[in-house]
C-alpha positions, 0 to 999 in steps of 0.5 A, spaced: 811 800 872 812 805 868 814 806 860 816 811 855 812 812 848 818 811 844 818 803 847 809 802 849 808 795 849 816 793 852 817 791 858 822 794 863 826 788 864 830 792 869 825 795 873 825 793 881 818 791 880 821 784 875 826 783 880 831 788 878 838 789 882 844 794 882 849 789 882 856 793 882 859 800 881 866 803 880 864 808 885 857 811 888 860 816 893 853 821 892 848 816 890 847 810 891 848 805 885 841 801 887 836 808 885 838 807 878 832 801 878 827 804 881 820 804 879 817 810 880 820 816 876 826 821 880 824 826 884 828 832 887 827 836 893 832 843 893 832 842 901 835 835 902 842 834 903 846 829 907 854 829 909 856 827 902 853 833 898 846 834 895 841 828 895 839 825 888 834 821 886 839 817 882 846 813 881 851 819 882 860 819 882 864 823 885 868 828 880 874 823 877 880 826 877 884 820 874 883 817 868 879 812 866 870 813 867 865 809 871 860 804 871 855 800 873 853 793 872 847 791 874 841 784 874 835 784 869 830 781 873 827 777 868 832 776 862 830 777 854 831 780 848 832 788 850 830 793 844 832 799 847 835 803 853 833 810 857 838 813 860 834 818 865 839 824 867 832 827 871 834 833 875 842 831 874 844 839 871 851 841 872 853 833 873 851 828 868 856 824 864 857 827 858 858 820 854 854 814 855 855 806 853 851 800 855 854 792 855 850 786 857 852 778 858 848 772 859 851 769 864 847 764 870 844 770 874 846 766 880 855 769 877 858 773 884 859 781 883 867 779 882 866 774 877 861 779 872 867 785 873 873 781 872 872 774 868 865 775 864 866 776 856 861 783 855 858 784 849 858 792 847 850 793 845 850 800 845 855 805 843 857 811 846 852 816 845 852 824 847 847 824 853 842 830 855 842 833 862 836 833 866 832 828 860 829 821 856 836 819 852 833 814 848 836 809 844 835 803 840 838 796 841 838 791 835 840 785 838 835 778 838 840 775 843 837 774 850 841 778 856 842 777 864 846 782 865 848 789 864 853 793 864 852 801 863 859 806 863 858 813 863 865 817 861 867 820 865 863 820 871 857 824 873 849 821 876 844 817 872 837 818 875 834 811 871 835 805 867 830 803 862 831 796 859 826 795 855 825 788 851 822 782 849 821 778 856 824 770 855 820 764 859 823 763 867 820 757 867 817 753 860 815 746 864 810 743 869 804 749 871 806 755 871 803 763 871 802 763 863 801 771 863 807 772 869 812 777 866 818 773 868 815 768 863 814 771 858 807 774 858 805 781 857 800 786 856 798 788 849 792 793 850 787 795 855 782 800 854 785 805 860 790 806 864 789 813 866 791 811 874 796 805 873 799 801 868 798 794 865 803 791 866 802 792 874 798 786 873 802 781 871 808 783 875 811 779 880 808 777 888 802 781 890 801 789 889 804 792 896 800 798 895 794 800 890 798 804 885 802 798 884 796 794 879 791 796 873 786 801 874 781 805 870 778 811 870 771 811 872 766 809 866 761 815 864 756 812 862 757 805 866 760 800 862 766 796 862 773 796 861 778 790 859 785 788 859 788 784 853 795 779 856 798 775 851 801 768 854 808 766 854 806 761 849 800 757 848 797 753 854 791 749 857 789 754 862 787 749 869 784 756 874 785 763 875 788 769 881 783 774 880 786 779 885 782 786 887 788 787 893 789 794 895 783 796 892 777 797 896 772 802 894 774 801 886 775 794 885 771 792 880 763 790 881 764 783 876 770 780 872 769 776 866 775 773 861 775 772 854 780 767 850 783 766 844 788 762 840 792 766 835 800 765 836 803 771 835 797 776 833 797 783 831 794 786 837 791 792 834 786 786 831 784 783 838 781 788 841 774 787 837 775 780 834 769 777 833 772 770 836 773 771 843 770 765 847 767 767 854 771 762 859 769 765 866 762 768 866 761 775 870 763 773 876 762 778 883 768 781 886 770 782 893 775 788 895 781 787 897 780 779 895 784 774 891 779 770 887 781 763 885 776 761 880 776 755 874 774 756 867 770 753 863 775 751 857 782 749 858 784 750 851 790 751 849 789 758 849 794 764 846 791 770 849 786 772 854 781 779 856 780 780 862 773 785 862 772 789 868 764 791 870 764 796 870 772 800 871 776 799 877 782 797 879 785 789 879 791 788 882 795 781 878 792 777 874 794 770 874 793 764 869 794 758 871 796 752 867 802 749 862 804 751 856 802 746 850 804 743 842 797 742 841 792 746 835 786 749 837 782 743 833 777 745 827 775 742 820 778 747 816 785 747 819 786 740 820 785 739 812 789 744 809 795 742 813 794 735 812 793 737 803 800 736 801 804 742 799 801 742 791 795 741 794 796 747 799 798 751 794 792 749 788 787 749 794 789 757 797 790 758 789 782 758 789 781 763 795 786 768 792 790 769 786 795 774 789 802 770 789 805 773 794 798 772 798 799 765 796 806 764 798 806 768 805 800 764 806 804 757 805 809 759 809 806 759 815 803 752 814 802 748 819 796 753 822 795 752 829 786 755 829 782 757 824 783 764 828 790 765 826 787 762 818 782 767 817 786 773 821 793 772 817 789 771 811 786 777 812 794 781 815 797 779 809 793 781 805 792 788 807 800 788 808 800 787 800 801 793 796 796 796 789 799 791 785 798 785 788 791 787 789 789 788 782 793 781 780 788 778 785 782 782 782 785 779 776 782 772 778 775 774 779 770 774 773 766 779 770 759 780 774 753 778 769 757 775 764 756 769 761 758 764 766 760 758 760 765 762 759 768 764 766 768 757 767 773 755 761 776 762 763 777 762 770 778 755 771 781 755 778 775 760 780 770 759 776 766 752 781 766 758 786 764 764 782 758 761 780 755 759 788 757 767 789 753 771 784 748 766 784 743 773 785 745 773 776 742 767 774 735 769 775 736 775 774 732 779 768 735 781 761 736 788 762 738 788 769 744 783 767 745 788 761 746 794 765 751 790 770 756 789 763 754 796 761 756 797 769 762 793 769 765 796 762 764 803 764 767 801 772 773 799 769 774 803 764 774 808 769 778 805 775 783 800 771 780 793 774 773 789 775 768 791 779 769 786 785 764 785 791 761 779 794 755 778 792 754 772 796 746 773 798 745 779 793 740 780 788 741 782 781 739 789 782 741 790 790 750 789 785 748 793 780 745 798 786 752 797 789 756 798 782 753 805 780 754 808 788 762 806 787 763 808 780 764 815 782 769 814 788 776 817 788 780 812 784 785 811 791 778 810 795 776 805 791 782 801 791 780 800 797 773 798 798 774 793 792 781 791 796 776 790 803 770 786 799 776 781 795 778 779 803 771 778 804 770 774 798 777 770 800 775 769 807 769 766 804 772 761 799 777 760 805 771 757 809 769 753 803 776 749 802 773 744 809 767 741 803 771 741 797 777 737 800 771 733 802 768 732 796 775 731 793 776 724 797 770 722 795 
């Protein structure tokens, strides 16, 4: 299963791999309608022709010499949201359509080829475009509905080697156990570590690899280590076993697999590879060639993603997870609290760990949390997605360090409880240290526009005002950031600390 760089992370919805199919055409005189769903990328040999012409790796018409333009409907093999289209000329040069356009419907897959061309209402979700011969014609698609069929019209005839539909695959199947990572149900690859002989889709493609280019393999690791996969799951589940198949791969199936979970619905990926939550549900377990391994995990969950680690690089053919999609949260103390507080609760309570507004607002609408996972890791998105002026609002909330913390309390009344606890390193601190660290501040802000921020949680008097005078000569953008990074450490802190203080309320 292969993709283009414009379209990394989708899957081929169309591809033979999902169960793709060419349903229909107007004509196929030269090639057949059926290559157009291939997998593997087109291939031309200059010596090959049969009774009809040239052979072409691809859909190609005979040459229209009366009105009208061809077409081709064809089947998704998994239906889903498309995000954009390839139209794959490879090797078609004098004989490309000149003009493109592409149709989708969503009608039940089992709809008769005479019915999909006489009596289905098509949608147009791509205009006609102008296509490249013997090239990628990639164009975007904006559409959120979910498609069973296509529809690809070319103007007026010519060859189209392949078809990318790229998207969002939609559940198959959403009750009773079920694969949770397969790609018909929604389950999809979101980052490995390598994919230099195949990609990472193969693993969760459907039946068993028919050869060892059809799974996940790694290069070799120098030094020896370990490579893994990350596979978002078609929605939270409890995960009952696991299908570990080195099938095809014999003198480079991995040594040992482990796999990781984590519950976060809908998490960036980019933050997932080293998340520091990740829980080992299957301890290294030994590999066979060639094998399925069926194997039990020790925590069911529910769980939204899994990391398959390989010890230590090799090929694993499919991966499959076993189990049944699940409503529950990840159960913890802090989430539970501050989605049973009331909305001006919620809003008073997150007001104490950060004093950005839009913060506080995105923050609300995502009540209810599902784990502390996605509390902590959205806080923390959201906060890196503001921008300058959000920060410094939010930096507005803190206290001076080393100012008379009587004062901060009638000042920051919403912060001040905390505040205290955080720069717990100044109150024993010597006369002239807290001296230097106003003097510090006044300069710092004079100098940057903002309070110095640093979480002070542990430090000494002396080790802040060490911190401050390295950071006074930064670049003013540098230093925005570094201050931006120890308000989300001091946010996560505070976030942490809402579990005691709703206690201590309702005593």
């Amino acid at each position: 299963m292969s993709e283009v760089a414009a379209f990394a992370g989708l899957v081929d919805l169309l591809c033979e791999d999902v169960g793709g199919e060419a349903i229909l055409c107007s004509d196929d005189f030269f090639a057949g309608m059926g290559y157009l769903v291939k997998a593997k990328a087109a291939l031309f040999d200059p010596s090959t022709y049969t009774d009809r012409g040239k052979e072409m790796d691809g859909w190609e018409s005979r040459r229209k010499r009366v009105g009208g333009h061809d077409w081709c409907i064809l089947k998704l093999g998994v239906p889903g949201q498309i995000r954009g289209v390839d139209i794959d000329t490879a090797h078609f040069l004098g004989n490309h359509p000149p003009f493109a356009s592409l149709d989708a419907c969503s009608v039940s897959p089992d709809t008769s080829p005479e019915q999909l061309r006489d009596s289905v209402e098509w949608t147009r979700i791509l205009e006609e475009v102008p296509l490249r011969r013997g090239s990628h014609n990639l164009q975007a698609v904006s559409s959120d509905k979910i498609w069973t069929f296509v529809r690809l019209n070319i103007y007026p005839d010519g060859g189209v080697a392949r078809l990318r539909i790229y998207g969002e695959p939609q559940p198959v199947q959403t009750e009773g156990r079920l694969d949770l990572a397969a790609l018909v149900n929604g389950g999809r690859a979101v980052a490995c570590s390598d994919m230099f002989f195949s990609h990472m889709n193969n693993l969760l493609l459907p039946g068993r690899s028919a050869f060892m280019g059809g799974g996940w393999e790694t290069r070799r690791s120098r030094p020896p280590g370990e490579d893994w996969i990350i596979v978002a799951l078609c929605g939270p589940g409890r995960v009952e076993s696991l299908t570990l198949d080195t099938g095809h791969y014999k003198g480079n199936y991995p040594d040992r697999a482990a796999v990781d979970a984590l519950y976060w619905p809908g998490a960036p990926p980019h933050l997932l590879p080293q998340h520091p939550d990740w829980k080992e549900i299957l301890p290294p377990t030994k590999m066979r060639a060639d094998q399925e391994h069926q194997v039990t995990v020790q925590d069911p969950g529910p769980w939204t993603h899994l990391r398959l680690r390989i010890l230590p690089d090799g090929g694993m053919a499919r991966m499959r997870v076993w189990g049944r999609l699940s409503s529950e949260n990840r159960a913890d103390p802090l989430v539970e609290k501050l989605n049973n507080l009331s909305e001006p609760e919620a809003r008073a309570a997150l007001t104490r760990c950060c004093g950005s507004v839009r913060w506080l607002a995105a923050m609300l609408a995502l009540r209810p949390f599902r784990s502390k996972t996605q509390l902590l890791g959205e806080a923390s998105r959201i906060w890196w997605d503001l921008d300058e002026g959000d920060w410094r609002e939010a930096f507005g909330h803190h206290p001076r360090i080393g100012a008379d913390l009587a004062l901060l309390r009638e000042k920051y009344a919403a912060t001040a409880t905390w505040s205290a606890g955080e720069q717990s390193g100044v109150a024993a601190a010597p006369e002239e240290t807290l001296e230097a660290l106003a003097e510090g501040n006044r300069a710092y802000e004079a100098r940057f526009g903002y309070i110095f921020i640093v979480c002070a949680s542990g430090l000494s008097a002396a080790e802040m005002l060490a911190r401050l005078q390295e950071r006074l000569p930064n670049e003013p953008a540098t230093e925005l950031r570094v201050a931006a990074g120890e308000h989300a450490r001091i946010m996560a802190l505070r976030l942490q600390k809402l579990v005691e203080t709703t206690e201590s309320s309702k005593t």
